[in-house]
C-alpha positions in Angstrom: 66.2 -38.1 -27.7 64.3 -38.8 -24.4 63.4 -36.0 -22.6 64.1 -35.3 -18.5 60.6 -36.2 -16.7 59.3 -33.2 -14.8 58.7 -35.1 -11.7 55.1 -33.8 -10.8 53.8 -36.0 -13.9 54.8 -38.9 -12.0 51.5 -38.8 -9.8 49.6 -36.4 -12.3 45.7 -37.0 -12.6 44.5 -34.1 -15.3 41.0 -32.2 -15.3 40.4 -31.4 -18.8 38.5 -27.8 -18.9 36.8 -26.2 -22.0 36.5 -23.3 -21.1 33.6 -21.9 -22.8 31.7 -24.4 -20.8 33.2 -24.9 -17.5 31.9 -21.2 -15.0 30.8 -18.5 -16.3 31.1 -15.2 -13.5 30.4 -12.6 -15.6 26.9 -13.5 -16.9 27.4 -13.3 -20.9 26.9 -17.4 -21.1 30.4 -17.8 -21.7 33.2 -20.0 -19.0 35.8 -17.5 -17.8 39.1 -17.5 -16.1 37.8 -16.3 -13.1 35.3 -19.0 -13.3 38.2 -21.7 -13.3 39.6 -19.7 -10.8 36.4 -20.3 -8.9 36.2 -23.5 -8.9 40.2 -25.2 -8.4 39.3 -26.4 -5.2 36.4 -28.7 -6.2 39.1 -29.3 -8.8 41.6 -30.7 -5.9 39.3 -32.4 -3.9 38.3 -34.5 -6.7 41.6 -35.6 -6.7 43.4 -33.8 -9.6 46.1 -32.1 -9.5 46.9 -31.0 -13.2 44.7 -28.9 -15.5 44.5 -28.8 -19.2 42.9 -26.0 -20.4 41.5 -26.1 -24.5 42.8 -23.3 -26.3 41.9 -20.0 -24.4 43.7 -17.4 -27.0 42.1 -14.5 -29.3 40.4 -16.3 -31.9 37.2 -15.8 -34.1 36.4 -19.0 -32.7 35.9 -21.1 -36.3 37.1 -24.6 -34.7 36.3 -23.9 -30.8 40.1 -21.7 -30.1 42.3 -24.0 -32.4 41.9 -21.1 -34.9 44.2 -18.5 -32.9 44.3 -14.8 -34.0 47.0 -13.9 -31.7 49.2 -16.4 -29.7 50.4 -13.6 -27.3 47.1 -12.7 -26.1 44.1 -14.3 -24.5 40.3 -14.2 -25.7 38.1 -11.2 -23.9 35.6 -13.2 -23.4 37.4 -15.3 -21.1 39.3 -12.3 -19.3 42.6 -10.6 -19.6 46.7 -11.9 -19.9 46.9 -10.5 -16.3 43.5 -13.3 -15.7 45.6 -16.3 -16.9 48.6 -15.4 -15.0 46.6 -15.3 -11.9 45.2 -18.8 -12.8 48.7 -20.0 -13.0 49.5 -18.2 -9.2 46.2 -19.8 -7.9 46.5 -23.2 -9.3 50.3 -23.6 -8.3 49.0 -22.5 -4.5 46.8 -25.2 -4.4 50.4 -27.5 -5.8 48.3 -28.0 -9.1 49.9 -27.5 -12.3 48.4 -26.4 -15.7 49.1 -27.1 -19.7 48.0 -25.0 -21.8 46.8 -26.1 -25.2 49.2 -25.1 -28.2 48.2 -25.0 -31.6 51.4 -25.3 -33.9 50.0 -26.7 -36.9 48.2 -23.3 -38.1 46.1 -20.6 -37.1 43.0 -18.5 -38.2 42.8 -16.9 -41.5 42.1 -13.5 -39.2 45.5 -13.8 -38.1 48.0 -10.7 -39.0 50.7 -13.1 -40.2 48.3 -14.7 -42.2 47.0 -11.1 -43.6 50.3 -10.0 -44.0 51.1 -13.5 -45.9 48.4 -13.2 -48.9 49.9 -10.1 -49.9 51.6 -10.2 -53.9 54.6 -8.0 -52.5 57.4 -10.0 -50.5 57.1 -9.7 -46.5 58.5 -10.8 -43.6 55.4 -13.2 -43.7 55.2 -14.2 -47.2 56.9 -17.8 -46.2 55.3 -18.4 -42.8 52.6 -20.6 -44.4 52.7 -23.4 -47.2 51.8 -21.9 -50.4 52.2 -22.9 -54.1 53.3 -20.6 -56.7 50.2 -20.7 -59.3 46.5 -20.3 -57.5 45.6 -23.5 -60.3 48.0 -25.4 -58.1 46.7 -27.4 -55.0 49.3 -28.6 -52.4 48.5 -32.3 -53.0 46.5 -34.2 -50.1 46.4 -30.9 -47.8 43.0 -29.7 -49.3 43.6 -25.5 -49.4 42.5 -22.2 -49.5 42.9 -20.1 -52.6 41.2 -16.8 -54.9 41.4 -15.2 -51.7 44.1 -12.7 -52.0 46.5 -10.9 -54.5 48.6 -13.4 -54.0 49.2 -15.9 -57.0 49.1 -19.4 -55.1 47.3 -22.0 -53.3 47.4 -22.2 -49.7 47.7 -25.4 -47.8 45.0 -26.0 -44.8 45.4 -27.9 -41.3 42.8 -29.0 -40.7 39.4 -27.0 -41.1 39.0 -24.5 -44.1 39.5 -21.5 -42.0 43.1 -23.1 -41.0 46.1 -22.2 -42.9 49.0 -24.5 -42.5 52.0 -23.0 -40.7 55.4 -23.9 -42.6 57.9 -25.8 -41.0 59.5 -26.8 -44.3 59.1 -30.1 -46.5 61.6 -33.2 -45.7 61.6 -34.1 -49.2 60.7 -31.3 -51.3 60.1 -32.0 -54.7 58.4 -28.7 -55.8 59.6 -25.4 -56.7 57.4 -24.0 -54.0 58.3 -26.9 -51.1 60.5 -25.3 -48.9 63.3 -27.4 -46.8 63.3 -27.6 -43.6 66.3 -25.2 -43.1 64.8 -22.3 -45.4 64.4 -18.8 -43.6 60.7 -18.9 -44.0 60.4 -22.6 -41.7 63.0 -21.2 -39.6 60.9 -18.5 -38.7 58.5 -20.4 -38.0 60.1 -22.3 -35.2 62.0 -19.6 -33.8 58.5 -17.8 -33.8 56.8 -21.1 -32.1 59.8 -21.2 -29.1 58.5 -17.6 -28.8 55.0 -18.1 -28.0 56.2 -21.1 -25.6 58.6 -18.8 -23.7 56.0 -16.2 -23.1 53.3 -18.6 -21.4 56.1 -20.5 -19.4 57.6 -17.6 -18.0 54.3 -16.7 -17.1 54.0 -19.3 -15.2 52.1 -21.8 -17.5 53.8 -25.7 -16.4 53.8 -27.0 -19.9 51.3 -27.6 -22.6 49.5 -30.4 -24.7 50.6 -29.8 -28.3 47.4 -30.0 -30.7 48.4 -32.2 -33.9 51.8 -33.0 -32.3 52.5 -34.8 -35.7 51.8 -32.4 -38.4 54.3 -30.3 -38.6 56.3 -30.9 -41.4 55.0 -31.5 -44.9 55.8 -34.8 -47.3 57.1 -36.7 -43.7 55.8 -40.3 -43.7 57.6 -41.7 -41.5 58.1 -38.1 -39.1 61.6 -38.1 -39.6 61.5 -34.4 -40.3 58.7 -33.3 -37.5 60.7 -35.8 -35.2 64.2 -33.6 -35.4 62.0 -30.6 -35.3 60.7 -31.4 -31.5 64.0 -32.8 -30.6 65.3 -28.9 -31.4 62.4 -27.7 -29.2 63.2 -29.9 -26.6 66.7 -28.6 -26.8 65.8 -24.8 -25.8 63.1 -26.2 -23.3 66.1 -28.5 -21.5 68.2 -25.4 -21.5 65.2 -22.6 -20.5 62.5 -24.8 -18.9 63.4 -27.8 -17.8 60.0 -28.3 -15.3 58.3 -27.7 -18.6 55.7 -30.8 -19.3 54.9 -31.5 -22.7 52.3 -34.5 -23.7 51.5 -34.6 -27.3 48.4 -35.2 -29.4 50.3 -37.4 -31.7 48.9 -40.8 -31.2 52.5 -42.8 -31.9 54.3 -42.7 -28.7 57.6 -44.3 -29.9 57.6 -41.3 -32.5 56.4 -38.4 -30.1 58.9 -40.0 -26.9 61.7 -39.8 -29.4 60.7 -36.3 -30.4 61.7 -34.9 -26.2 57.4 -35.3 -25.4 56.7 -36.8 -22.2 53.6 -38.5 -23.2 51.7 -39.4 -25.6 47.3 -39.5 -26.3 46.0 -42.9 -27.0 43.9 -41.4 -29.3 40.2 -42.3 -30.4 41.0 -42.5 -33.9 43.8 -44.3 -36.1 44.7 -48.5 -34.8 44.3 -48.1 -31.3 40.8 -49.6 -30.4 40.3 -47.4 -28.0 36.7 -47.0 -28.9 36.2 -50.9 -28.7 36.2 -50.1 -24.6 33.9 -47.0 -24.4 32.2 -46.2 -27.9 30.9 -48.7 -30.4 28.2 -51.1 -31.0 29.3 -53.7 -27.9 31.9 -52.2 -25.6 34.1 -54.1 -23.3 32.6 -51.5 -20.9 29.1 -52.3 -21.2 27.2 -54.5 -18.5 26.1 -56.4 -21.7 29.4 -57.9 -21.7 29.4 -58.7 -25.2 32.9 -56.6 -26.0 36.5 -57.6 -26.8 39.5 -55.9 -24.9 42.0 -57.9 -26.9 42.4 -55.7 -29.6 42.6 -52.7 -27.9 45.5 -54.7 -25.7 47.6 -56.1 -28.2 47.8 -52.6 -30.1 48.2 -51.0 -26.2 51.3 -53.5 -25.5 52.6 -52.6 -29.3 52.8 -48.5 -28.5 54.3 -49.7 -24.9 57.1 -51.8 -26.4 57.8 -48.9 -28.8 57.8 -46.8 -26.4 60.5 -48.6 -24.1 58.2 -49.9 -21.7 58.1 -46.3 -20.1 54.5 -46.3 -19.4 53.6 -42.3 -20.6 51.1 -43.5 -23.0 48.0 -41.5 -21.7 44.4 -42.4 -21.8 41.3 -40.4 -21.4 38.0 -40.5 -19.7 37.5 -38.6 -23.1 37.6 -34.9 -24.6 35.7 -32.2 -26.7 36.3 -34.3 -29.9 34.9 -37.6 -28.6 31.2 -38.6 -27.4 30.7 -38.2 -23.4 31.1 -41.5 -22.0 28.0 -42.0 -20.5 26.2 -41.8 -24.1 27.5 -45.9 -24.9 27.9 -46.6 -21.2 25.6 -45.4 -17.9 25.0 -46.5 -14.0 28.1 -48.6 -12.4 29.5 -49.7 -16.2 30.8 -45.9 -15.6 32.5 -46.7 -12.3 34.2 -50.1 -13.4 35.7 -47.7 -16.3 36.8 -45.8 -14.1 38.4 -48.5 -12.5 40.3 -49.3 -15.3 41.2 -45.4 -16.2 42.7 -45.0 -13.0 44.8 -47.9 -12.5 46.6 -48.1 -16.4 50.0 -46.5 -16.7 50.6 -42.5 -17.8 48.4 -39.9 -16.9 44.8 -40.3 -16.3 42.9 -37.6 -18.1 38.9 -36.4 -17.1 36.9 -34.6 -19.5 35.2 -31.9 -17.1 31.6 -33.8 -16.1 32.5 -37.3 -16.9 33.1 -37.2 -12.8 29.2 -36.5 -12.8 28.3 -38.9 -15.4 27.0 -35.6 -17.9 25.4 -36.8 -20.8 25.8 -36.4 -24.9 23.1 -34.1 -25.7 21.4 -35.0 -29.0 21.0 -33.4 -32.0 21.9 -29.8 -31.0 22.9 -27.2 -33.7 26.7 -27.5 -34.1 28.5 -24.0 -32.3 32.4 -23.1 -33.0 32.8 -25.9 -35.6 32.1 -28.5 -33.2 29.4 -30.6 -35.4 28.6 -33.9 -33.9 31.3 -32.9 -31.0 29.0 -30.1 -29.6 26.8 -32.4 -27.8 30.0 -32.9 -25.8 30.7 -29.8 -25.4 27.7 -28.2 -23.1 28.3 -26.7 -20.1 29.1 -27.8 -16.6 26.0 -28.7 -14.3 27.2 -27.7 -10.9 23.6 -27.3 -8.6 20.2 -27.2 -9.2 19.7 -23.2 -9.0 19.5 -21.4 -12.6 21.2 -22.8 -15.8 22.7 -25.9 -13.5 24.9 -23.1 -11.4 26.6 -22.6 -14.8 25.8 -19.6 -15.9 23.1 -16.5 -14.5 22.6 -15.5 -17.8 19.3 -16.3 -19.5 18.9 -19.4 -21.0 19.2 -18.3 -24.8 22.9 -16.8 -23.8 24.4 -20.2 -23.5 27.6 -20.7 -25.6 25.6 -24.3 -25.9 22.4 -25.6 -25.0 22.5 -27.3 -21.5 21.3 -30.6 -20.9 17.4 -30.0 -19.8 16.7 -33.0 -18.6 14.8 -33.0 -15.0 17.2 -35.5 -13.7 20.2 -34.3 -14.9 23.0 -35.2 -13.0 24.8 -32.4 -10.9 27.7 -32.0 -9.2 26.4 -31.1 -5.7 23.6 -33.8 -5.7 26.9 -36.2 -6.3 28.8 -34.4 -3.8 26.2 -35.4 -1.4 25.4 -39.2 -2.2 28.4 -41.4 -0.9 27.0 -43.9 -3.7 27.9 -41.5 -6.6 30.2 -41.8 -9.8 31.6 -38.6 -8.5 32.6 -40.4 -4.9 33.5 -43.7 -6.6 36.3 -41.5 -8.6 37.4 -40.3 -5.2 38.3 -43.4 -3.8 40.1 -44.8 -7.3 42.3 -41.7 -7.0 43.2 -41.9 -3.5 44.0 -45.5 -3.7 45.9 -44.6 -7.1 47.7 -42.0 -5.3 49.0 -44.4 -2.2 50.9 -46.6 -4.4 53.9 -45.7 -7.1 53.0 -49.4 -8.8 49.6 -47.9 -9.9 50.5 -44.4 -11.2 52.4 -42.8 -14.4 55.1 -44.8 -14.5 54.1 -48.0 -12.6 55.1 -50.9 -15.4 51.9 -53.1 -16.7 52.1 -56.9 -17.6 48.5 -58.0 -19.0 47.6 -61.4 -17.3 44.2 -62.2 -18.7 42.4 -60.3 -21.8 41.2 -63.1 -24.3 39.0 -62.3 -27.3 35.7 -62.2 -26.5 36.2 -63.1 -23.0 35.7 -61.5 -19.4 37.4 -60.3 -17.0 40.4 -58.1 -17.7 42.9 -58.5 -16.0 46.7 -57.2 -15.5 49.6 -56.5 -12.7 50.8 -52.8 -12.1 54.3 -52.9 -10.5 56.8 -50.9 -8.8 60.1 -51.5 -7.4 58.3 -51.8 -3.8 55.3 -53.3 -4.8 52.9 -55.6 -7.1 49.1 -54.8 -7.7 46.7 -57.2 -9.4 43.7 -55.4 -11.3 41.0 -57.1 -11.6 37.9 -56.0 -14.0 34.6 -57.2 -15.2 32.0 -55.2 -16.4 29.6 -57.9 -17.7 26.8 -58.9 -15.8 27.3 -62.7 -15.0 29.9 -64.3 -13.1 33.3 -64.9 -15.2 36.5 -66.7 -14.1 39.8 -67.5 -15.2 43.3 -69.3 -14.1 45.8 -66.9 -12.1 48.8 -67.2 -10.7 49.1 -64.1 -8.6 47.7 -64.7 -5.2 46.0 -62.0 -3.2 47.1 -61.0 0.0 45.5 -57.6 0.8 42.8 -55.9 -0.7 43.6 -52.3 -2.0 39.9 -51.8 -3.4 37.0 -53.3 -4.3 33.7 -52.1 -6.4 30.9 -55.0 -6.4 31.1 -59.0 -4.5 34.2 -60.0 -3.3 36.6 -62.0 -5.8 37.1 -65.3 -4.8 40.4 -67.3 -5.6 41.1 -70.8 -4.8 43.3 -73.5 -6.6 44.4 -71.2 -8.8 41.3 -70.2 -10.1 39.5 -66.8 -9.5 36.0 -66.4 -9.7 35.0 -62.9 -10.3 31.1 -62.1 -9.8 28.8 -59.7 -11.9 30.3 -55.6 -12.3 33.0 -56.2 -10.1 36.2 -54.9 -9.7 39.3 -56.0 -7.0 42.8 -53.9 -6.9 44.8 -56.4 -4.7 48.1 -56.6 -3.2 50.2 -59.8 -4.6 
């Protein structure tokens, strides 16, 4: 079932915010709404013109907001229902649109279902999660939660300990306690899920990006069962919101496409070697030029065959689960990735600060479940006054400690130098932007990306237009046969590319984004 585009994704560039850590207004060391609010137009003149916010509901906070309380209302400490809806008003003025991030999988033990769930008598709730029937009974490979409660059973988790799976029903139940798919307690479920989707959109929320698109329903290897389940969801949306965007964190684009998503997350774990580019021992990124793309490529060109050649497959600068860029790769290896971020096909999505160059910081405690993610996870730098413009809160208030370094990039010094990261993404995205062959759905035919070898090199296309892109990271001169021939230069980072008898010669850390 392939769902109706919305056609604002067509040209959408996304500015991942985490909120905790993006502006805080009110002084308590925490990122607001109003903060967001705040800053939209540094936002747009960037270049992006989609948000996606990490979850902002009530929550005790456990895993970071993907442990929601209540689905219907906003945290506090980020404002009120009244504050998001504003957001929505504000960003949409500005012709930005914004996906909220929906957690179907589970929610937090604190949550009233939940509470009402672990109770011995029979509710409304008592089938809204996946238990057993005997608390000696664990749901087998879920890990669970049990001796909490009255209740005699086990209770499957999502993800963290604190995360009690929501039940949509097993495909292929083969235990008293493994409920179909079409019992009243899944059903429930989902009718309670297209619920919390209809509140947000008719508040004016655009869409959202659906946390653990995948995990839906239980004993479903192959997704059948969670596949039919988006297909209904896509159903009501067709019929109730048909601008609605939805781009799943699912990681199996054939799957989620086929499911009514728009796009899919290459995501930075599982086959997709997306990490051989930004995050391992020798990425393709690096100036060292010791990295192979071709992995990463052949796997890329497997999930866009699957996927009908449509192009939605996403990839990101990175996110709050993933090491900052800049830890593996620093100085102009950041632009050239860049390069390459904003010239692939489907949505271009930049973790808040990468546009800065913000660092990992090191071995900080973990806060909200974030572990080794936290360093990731601290907040914006915007000046040079007070806590980096974040936050006039004392220091010790932080949500997370702030990068302390003395030369620690900001966004207003990089605002001011013409040379900066921050500038360098400018350009990309109004050169993106001037051409259909290079954005969402602009198709993608690989010309050169050999193991082991430099550059990288592939043609975007449109039905108007042909684009050649052109990268090399490493830091020696590389060349390599090509057929296209170049006949105006869209954009260049680095020495100009020569190309003569069929042979292009592409110097040190360049890139070239040519008309063919």
């Amino acid at each position: 079932m392939e769902a109706n585009q919305p056609q604002w994704l067509d040209n959408a560039i996304f500015y991942e915010i985490y909120p905790q850590s993006f502006n805080d207004t009110n002084a308590d060391g925490i990122g607001d709404f109003q903060g967001i609010i705040e800053k939209l137009d540094y936002i747009r003149e960037l270049g992006c013109n989609a948000l996606w916010i990490n979850p902002c509901f009530k929550s005790p906070f456990g895993d970071a907001g993907y442990d929601v309380a209540d689905f219907y209302s906003v945290a506090p400490r980020y404002g009120t229902n009244e504050d998001l809806k504003r957001l929505f008003a504000e960003a949409h003025q500005r012709h930005m649109h914004v996906l909220l991030d929906l957690v179907p999988g589970h929610t937090s033990v604190e949550h009233p279902w939940f509470k009402e769930s672990m109770k011995a008598e029979r509710n409304d709730y008592t089938d809204r999660y996946v238990w057993t029937d005997s608390v000696w009974e664990e749901p087998q490979g879920m890990g669970c939660i049990r001796g909490i409660s009255q209740r005699d059973g086990s209770c499957a988790i999502n993800f963290f300990s604190n995360q009690p799976a929501l039940n949509y029903g097993f495909l292929n139940p083969t235990l008293p306690w493994q409920q179909p798919m079409d019992a009243p307690g899944p059903r429930a479920t989902l009718e309670e899920l297209k619920n919390i989707m209809r509140f947000w959109l008719s508040m004016g929320c655009d869409g959202f990006r659906v946390d653990m698109a995948g995990s839906l329903v239980k004993h479903d290897p192959d997704s059948r069962g969670t596949i039919r389940l988006w297909q209904e969801i896509r159903a009501f949306l067709d019929e109730e919101f048909p601008a609605a965007a939805m781009v799943s964190e699912w990681g199996e684009p054939d799957k989620s496409l086929q499911g009514g998503f728009h796009m899919d997350f290459l995501l930075h774990f599982g086959p997709s070697h997306y990490n051989d580019l930004f995050r391992c021992a020798e990425p393709f990124f690096s100036q060292r030029g010791k990295g192979d793309v071709s992995a990463f490529v052949q796997k890329y060109l497997e999930n866009y065959e699957k996927s009908q050649r449509k192009g939605l497959i996403c990839i990101p600068s990175g996110n709050h689960d993933m090491d900052r860029l800049s830890r593996s790769i620093q100085g102009d290896s950041l632009k050239i990735a860049f390069a390459f971020l904003l010239s692939m096909p489907g949505a271009p999505f930049i973790y808040y600060g990468d546009e800065i160059g913000m660092r990992y910081i090191e071995n900080i405690p973990s806060v909200e479940g974030g572990y080794n993610r936290t360093g990731s996870r601290s907040p914006m730098q915007w000046d040079s006054t007070v806590n980096a413009g974040f936050s006039a809160a004392p220091k010790e208030k932080l949500y997370i400690r702030q990068d302390e370094s003395a030369d620690r990039p900001t966004a207003a010094a990089q605002m001011a130098d013409e040379n900066s990261l921050y500038h360098e993404i400018r350009r990309l995205i109004a050169v993106r932007q001037a051409h259909t062959a290079l954005q969402s759905k602009g198709k993608i035919e690989f010309v050169y990306a050999e193991k082991d070898a430099y550059p990288l090199a592939y043609l975007r296309s449109s039905d108007d237009e042909r684009i050649l892109v052109v990268i090399n990271p490493a830091d020696r001169e590389v060349s390599f046969g090509c057929t296209h021939v170049p006949k105006e230069n869209l954009y260049r980072f680095g020495e100009e590319i020569a190309c003569k008898d069929g042979i292009m010669t592409v110097p040190a850390q360049t890139v070239g984004w040519f008309r063919v």
